[in-house]
C-alpha positions in Angstrom: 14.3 -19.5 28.9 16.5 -21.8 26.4 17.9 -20.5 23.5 16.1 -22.3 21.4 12.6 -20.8 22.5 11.8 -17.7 21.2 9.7 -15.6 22.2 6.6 -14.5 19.9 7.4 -10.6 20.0 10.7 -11.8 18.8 10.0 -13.4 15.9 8.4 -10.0 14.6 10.2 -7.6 13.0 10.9 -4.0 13.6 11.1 -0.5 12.3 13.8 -0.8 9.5 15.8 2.6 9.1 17.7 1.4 6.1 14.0 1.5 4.4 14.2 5.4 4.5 16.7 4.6 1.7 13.5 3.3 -0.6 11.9 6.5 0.9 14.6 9.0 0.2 15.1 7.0 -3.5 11.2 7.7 -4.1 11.6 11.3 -3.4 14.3 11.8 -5.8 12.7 10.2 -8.6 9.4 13.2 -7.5 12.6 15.7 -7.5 14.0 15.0 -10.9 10.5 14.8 -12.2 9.5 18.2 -11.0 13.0 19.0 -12.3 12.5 17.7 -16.0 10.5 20.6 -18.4 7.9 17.9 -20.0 5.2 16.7 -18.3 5.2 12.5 -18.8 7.2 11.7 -15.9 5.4 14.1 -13.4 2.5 12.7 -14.6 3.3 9.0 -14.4 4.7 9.5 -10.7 1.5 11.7 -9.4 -1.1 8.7 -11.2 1.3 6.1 -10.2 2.1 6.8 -6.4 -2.0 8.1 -6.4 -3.1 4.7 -7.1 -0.7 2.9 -5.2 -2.3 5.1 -2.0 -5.5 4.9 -3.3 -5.8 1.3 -3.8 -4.1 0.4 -0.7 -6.0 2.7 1.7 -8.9 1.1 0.2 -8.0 -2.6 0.0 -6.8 -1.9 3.8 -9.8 -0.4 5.1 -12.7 -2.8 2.5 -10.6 -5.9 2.7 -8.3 -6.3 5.5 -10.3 -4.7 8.0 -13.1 -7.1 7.8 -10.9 -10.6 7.4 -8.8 -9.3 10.2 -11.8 -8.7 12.3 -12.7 -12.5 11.3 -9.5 -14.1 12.0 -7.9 -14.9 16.4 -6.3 -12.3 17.9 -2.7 -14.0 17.4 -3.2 -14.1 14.2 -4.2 -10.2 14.2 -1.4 -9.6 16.2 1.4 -11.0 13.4 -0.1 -9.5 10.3 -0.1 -6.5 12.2 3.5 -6.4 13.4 4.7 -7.8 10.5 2.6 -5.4 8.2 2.6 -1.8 9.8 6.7 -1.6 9.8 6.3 -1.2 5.8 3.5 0.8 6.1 5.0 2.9 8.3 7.4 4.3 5.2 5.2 4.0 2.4 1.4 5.7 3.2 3.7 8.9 4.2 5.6 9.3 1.3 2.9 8.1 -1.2 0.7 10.8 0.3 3.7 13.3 0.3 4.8 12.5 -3.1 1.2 12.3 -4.9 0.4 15.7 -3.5 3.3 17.4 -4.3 3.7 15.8 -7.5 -0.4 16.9 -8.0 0.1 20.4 -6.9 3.0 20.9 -9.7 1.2 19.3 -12.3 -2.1 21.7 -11.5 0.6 24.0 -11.7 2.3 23.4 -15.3 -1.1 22.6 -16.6 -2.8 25.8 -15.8 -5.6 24.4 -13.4 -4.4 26.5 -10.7 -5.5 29.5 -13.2 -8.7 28.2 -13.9 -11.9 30.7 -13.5 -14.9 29.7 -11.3 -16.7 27.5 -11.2 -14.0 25.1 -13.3 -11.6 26.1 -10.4 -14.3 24.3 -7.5 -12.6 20.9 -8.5 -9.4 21.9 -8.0 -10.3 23.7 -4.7 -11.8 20.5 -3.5 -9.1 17.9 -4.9 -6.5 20.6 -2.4 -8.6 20.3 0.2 -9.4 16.6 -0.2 -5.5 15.6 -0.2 -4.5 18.1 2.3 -7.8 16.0 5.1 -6.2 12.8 3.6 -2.8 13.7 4.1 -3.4 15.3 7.6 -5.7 12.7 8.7 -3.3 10.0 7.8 -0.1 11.5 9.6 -1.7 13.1 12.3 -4.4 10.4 13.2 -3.7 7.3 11.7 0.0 7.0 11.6 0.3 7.8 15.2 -2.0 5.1 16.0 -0.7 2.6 14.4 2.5 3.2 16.1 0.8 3.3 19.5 -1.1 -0.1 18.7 2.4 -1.5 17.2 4.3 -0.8 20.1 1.4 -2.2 22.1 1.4 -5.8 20.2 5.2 -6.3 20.6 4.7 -6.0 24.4 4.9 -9.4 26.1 1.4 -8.7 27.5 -0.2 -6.1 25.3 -3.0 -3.9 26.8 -6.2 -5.5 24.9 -8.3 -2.4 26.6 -6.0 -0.2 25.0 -5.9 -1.4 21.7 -9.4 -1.5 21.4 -9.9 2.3 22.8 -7.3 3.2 19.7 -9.0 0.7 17.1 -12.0 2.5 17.3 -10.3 6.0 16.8 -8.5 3.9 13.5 -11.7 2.4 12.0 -13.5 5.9 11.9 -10.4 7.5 10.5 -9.8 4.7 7.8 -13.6 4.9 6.9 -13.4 8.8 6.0 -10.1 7.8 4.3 -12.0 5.3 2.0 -15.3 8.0 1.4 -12.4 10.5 0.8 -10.2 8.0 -1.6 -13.4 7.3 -3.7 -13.9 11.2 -3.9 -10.8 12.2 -4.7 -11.2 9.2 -7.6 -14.7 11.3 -9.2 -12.8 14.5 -9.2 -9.6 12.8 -10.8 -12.0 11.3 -13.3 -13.4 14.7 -13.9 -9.9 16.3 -14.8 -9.5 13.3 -17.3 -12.6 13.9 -18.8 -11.6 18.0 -19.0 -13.2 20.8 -17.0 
């Protein structure tokens, strides 16, 4: 092979390291807004990061999924390697820093103190983020990583893709029913308990 031929894989790009920097720069935004006594910049970073998640697990899974179920399997294969190395950093630590940021907020606001049956929406916003947060490190992020490291191979494993895809599209659908949930119980807090 010339050096002027690339290869395909080659032109995509990696896992970046230096982006835990952005990652470790988010988090200590959370900690000195945890840190601070008033409430405004807890709150900004828990709505903020919430609807960053929020609206990109749902654009993902409502908008992306179906054009990239439209479009040639090259095609799939760049947006994927070139999109799932920033994803790789951000869905974490938008889930980690909107439920921590939520749980401290509950906290300082007295929901966490709330009597029955005012406390049911707080029990299920807990157990809503702590399904979306599990589901999303412990299903979805390890297969995106499989199916990444599968597209950068010179001759990736089409069978196995697929078999993982299908595991992905059922996750990323209960992420979506589970988003929109977690949107009518936010919406109930706004409105007060």
């Amino acid at each position: 092979m010339s050096a002027s031929i690339v290869s395909p894989v080659d032109d995509f790009p990696g896992i970046n390291p230096r982006n835990l920097v952005w990652v470790a720069l988010a988090l200590a935004c959370l900690a000195a807004a945890i840190a601070s006594p008033g409430l405004w910049a807890l709150t900004f970073i828990h709505i903020l990061c919430g609807l960053l998640w929020t609206g990109i697990d749902l654009f993902m899974g409502f908008v992306m999924g179906p054009i990239l179920r439209q479009v040639s399997p090259p095609a799939r294969r760049a947006v994927a390697c070139r999109l799932m190395p920033k994803m790789l950093f951000l869905m974490p630590t938008l889930a980690a820093i909107t439920g921590t940021a939520g749980w401290v907020l509950a906290g300082r606001v007295g929901f966490l103190a709330l009597p029955w049956p005012q406390y049911a929406w707080v029990a299920a916003a807990l157990v809503i983020v702590t399904i979306l947060t599990l589901q999303g490190l412990g299903l979805l992020l390890p297969i995106n990583l499989m199916v990444y490291f599968e597209l950068r191979k010179p001759q990736p494993n089409v069978p196995r893709i697929a078999r993982l895809m299908r595991f992905y599209v059922y996750g990323v659908g209960s992420q979506g029913l589970l988003q929109i949930a977690i949107i009518v119980i936010m919406a109930r807090f706004g409105s007060g308990l």
